[in-house]
N, C-alpha and C positions, 0 to 999 in steps of 0.2 A: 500538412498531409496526414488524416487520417489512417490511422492502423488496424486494419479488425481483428481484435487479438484471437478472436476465436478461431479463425483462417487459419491466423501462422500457430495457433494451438494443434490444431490436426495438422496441423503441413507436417509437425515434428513427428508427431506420431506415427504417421504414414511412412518418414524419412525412418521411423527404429524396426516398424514390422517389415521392409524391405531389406533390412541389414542383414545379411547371412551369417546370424549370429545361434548358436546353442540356446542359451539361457540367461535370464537377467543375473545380473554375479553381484549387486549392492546397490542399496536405496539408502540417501541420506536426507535429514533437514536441520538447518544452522539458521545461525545470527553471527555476522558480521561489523564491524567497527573500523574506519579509517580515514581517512582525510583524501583530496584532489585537488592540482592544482590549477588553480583557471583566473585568469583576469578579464573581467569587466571592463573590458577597456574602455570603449564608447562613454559609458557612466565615466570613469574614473579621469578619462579627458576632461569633460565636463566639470567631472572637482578640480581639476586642476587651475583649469579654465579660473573658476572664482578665488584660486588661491586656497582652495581647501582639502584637506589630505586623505590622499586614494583610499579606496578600501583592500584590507588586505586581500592576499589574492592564493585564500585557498577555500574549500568548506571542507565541514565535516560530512560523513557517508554514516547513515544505520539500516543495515539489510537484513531480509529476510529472505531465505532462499531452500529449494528442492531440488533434489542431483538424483537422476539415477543412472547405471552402466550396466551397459549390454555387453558384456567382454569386454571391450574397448571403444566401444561407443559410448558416450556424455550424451544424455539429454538432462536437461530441466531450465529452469523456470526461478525468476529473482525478485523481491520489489524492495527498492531503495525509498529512500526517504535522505533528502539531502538539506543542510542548512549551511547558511552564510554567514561569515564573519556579520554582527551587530556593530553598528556605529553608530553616534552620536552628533546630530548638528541642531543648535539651535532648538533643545528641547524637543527636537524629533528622534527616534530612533529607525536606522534604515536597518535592514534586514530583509533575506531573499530565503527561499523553500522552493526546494524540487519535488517531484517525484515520478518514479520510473519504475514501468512495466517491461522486463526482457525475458525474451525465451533464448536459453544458452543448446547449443550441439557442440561438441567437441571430441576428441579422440586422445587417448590417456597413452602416454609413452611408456608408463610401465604395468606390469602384470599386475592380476587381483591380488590385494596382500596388503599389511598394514601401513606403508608409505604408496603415495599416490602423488602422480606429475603429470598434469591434464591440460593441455592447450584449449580452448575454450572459443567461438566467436558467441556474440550476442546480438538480436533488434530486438526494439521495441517502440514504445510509447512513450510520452509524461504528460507534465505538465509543472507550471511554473508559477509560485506566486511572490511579489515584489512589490516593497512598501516602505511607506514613510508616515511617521503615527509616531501622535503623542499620547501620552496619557489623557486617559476622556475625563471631563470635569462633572459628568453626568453623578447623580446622586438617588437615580430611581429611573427604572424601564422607560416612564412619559418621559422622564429630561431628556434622553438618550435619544429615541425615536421624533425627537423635537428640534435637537440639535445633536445630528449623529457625525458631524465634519472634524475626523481626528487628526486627517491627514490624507494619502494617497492608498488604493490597494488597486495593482495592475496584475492581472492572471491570463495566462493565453493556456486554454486547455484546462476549464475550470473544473474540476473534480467535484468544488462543494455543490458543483448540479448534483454531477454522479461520475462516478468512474471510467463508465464509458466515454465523458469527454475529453480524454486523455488525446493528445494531439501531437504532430510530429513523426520524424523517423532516427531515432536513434540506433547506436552502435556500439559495442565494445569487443576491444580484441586483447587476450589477457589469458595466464596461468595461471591455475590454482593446484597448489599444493597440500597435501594432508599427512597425517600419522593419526592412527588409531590408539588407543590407550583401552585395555577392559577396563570395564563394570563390573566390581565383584557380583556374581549372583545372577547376571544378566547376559542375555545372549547379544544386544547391543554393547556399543563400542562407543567410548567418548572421541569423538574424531579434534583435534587442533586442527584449525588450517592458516593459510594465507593467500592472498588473489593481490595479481597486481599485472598493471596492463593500460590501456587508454581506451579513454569512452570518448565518443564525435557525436558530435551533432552536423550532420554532412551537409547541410544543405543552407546558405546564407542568409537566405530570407525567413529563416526560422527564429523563433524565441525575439520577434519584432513588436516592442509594446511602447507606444506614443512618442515615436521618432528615435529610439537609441534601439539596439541588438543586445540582446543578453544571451544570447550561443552559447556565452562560457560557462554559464551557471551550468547547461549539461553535458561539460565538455571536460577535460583533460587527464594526466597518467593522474592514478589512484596507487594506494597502496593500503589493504584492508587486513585486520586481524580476526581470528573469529573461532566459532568452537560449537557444535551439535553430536547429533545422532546419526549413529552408521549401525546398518545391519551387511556386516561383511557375510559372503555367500556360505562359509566354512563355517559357521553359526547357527544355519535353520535349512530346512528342505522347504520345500515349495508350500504354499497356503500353512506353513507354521506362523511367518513373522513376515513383518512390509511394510513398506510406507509408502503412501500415495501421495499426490496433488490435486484437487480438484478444486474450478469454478465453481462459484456460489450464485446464482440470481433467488433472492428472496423478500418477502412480503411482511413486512413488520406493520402490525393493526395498531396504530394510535396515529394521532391527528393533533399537532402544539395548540389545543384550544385556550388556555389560556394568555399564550403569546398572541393567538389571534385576535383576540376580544381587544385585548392593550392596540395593534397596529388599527383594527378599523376604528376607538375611540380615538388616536391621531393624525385618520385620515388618509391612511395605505393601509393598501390590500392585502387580506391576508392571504395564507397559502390556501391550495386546493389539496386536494387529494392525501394518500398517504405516501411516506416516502419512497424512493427509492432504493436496490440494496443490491451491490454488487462485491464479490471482494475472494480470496483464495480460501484453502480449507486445505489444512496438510496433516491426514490423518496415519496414524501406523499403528500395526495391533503385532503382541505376541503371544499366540494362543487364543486367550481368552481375554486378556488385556487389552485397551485401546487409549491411547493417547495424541496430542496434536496441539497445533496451533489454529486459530481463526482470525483473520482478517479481512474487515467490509467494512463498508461506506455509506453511510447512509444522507442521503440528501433530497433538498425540497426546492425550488426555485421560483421565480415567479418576479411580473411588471410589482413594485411598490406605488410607482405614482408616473407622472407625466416625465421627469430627469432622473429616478433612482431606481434601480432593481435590486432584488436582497436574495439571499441562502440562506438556507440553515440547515448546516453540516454538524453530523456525527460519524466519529471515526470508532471502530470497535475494537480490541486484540484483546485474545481469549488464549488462554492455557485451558488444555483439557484434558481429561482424563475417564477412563470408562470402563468398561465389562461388556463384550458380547453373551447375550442369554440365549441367543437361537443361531443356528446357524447351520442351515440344510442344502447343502448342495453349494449354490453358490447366492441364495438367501441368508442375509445376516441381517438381524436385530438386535438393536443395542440402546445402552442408557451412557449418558453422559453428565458430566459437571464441569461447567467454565466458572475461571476467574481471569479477572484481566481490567483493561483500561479502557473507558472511554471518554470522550472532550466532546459537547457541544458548541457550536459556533454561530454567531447571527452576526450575518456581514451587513451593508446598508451602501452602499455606493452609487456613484454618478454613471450616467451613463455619458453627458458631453466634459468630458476632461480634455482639456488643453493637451499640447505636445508639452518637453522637454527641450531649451530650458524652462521652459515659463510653469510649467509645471513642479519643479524642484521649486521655484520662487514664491507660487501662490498654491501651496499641498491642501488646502484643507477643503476635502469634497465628500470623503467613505470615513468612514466607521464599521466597529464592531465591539461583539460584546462575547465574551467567553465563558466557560467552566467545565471540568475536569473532574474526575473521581473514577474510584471503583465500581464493579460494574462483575453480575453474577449471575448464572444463569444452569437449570436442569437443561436437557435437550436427550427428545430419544429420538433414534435413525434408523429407518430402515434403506437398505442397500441391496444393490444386484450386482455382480458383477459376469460379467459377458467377455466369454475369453477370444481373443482376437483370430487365432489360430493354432494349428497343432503342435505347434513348442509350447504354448504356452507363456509368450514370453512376458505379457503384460495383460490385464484383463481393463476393461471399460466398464468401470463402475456408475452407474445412475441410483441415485441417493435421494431419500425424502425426510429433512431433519426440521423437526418439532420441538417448540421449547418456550420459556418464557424467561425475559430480561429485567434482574431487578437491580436498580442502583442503589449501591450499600454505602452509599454517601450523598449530603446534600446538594443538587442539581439549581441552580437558578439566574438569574439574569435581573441584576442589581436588585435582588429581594422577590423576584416574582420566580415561586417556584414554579421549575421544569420537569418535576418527579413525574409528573404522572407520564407526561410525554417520551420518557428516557424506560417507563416501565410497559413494559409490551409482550403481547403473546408475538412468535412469527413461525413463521413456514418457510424452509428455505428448501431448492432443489438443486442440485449439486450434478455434476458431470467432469469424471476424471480420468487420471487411469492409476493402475499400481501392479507393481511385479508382482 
């Protein structure tokens, strides 16, 4: 069951400008750290089945998340990244990866002030990937795409399209806690927290890939640590200080030419087009200062041959930092500086795979090829923001940010550099909101 986030994106908004609320009283954005417990059962039967030992039964949690309060109204907005205990059989190593889109509403038990107790529910989205892979014997891009059979890679809800194919209806229901700490010199606040509570995946016939269920991978109680930025109300008057959320859909101009020349000299297709780029922007400014996080996705798809289809996926996250130079009315322009991480990815996989078991028996069908580095970037912005009504209690920001991406470390794919591919001008168009 698809989710269209941008639905339940204004559903919430609509749910805060109806709240008979005064004024927005704190906007926050964090990073989170914690573990969940879930068992794989269906799979773990199965090992058991051959006499071989379950996989543990928890994963780790890493999130990134936006909160703001309306008096006593919670909105925002989460995305997790979740991994699985690694195992070891037979020279394979198994290993699972989530990840989750949710928008949170909730209602805060105690008053605006520097300890916070906030009931919290969440839906959304994900998507799930699930493998078994050995090390590749490949010693150059032609070996690779000649013999690319590492092992298994099973995805429902494939991102490395693009983000939008996030799939599924998740849920969580759960309390987060905070305490504020000042910042000498700064009208922000070091917020500590913790969240802990239980995520479902409601529905059984969900997270179904080549005869077993893996539900659990997005399912069970969590218990998360974690630590960001609060702009408590007692701190700034209105249009001083904020922090927003905003969707990103943007257009990065480069084309993997020469990964593509390598797949048609082995007889698959290359890609079309330029990628695709979807991902969050959680920007806050004080005065004249702007700072924030960035996260997008950028991905390519496409048939390789008559049994295999391939990806190639780039994940981005940017720290930023910046200066407004204009700002009239409720036009602002600005310049900024990212630094941050990005992984390139080229998947290769089968399209007729066996069920399970016979697939755990005979793994070896997909492939992939990877790498990592830093990743830097100017960007300047211009923004509008559009106040919703006479409180004022959130405005509707529409944003046009320009910039160019360079990687400040070597990009490549068993020797065939991916620099130029990884280096791009882009256009990104943004839609959010901020107190």
């Amino acid at each position: 069951m698809r989710i269209p986030i941008l639905i339940l994106f204004f559903l919430l908004i609509t749910q805060a400008s109806q709240a008979q609320l005064e004024r927005a009283t704190r906007s926050s954005m964090y990073v989170n750290f914690g573990r969940t417990g879930a068992n794989l059962r269906e799979f773990n039967l199965m090992l058991e089945d051959k006499g071989l030992t379950s996989m543990r039964k928890s994963y780790s949690n890493f999130g990134f998340g936006y909160q703001t309060r309306f008096n006593d109204f919670i909105l925002g907005l989460e995305v997790l990244q979740n991994a699985g205990p690694k195992s070891l059989f037979n020279g394979y190593e198994i290993d699972y990866r989530s990840t989750r889109f949710l928008l949170n509403v909730g209602f805060s038990f105690t008053e605006e002030g520097p300890f916070q107790l906030i009931h919290y529910m969440a839906i959304g989205a994900g998507a799930l990937n699930f493998q078994m892979l050995r090390e590749s014997n490949a010693n150059s891009i032609d070996r690779f795409l000649q013999e690319p059979q590492q092992g298994f890679i099973l995805r429902d809800g494939n991102i490395q399209k693009s983000s939008l194919n996030m799939t599924g209806f998740l849920t969580e229901i759960g309390f987060h806690t905070s305490y504020d700490f000042p910042i000498p010199g700064r009208d922000e606040s070091l917020e500590i927290l913790a969240r802990f509570g239980y995520a479902f995946s409601p529905f059984e016939d969900s997270w179904n890939l080549n005869g077993i269920n893996f539900g659990a991978a997005q399912a069970g109680a969590f218990f998360r640590l974690g630590a960001g930025i609060t702009l408590p109300d007692h701190n700034f008057f209105y249009r001083d200080a904020s922090i927003g959320a905003h969707l990103i859909y943007g257009l990065n101009f480069t084309t993997p030419d020469a990964l593509n020349s390598n797949l048609e000299e082995n007889g698959l297709e290359p890609f079309n087009g330029r990628p695709n780029n979807f991902g969050l922007k959680i920007l806050g400014f004080n005065r004249s200062l702007l700072y924030g996080v960035d996260i997008y996705n950028l991905g390519l798809s496409g048939q390789a041959n008559e049994t295999m289809n391939h990806t190639l996926n780039s994940v981005r996250v940017y720290g930023n930092a910046g200066r407004v130079l204009f700002d009239f009315r409720n036009l602002e322009i600005g310049v900024l500086g990212g630094l941050g991480y990005g992984n390139l990815r080229y998947s290769l996989y089968s399209t007729k795979k066996p069920d399970f078991p016979r697939l755990f028996e005979e793994p070896d069908f997909d492939g992939y090829v990877r790498s990592a580095g830093l990743m830097g970037k100017p960007e300047l912005m211009i923004t509008y923001a559009l106040p919703t009504n006479r409180g004022n209690f959130y405005d509707v920001v529409f944003g046009v940010h320009a910039g160019y991406e360079l990687p400040l470390t070597p990009y490549n794919f068993f020797g065939l550099p991916m620099f130029k591919y990884m280096a791009n001008p882009y256009l990104q168009f943004t839609l959010g909101i901020r107190p």
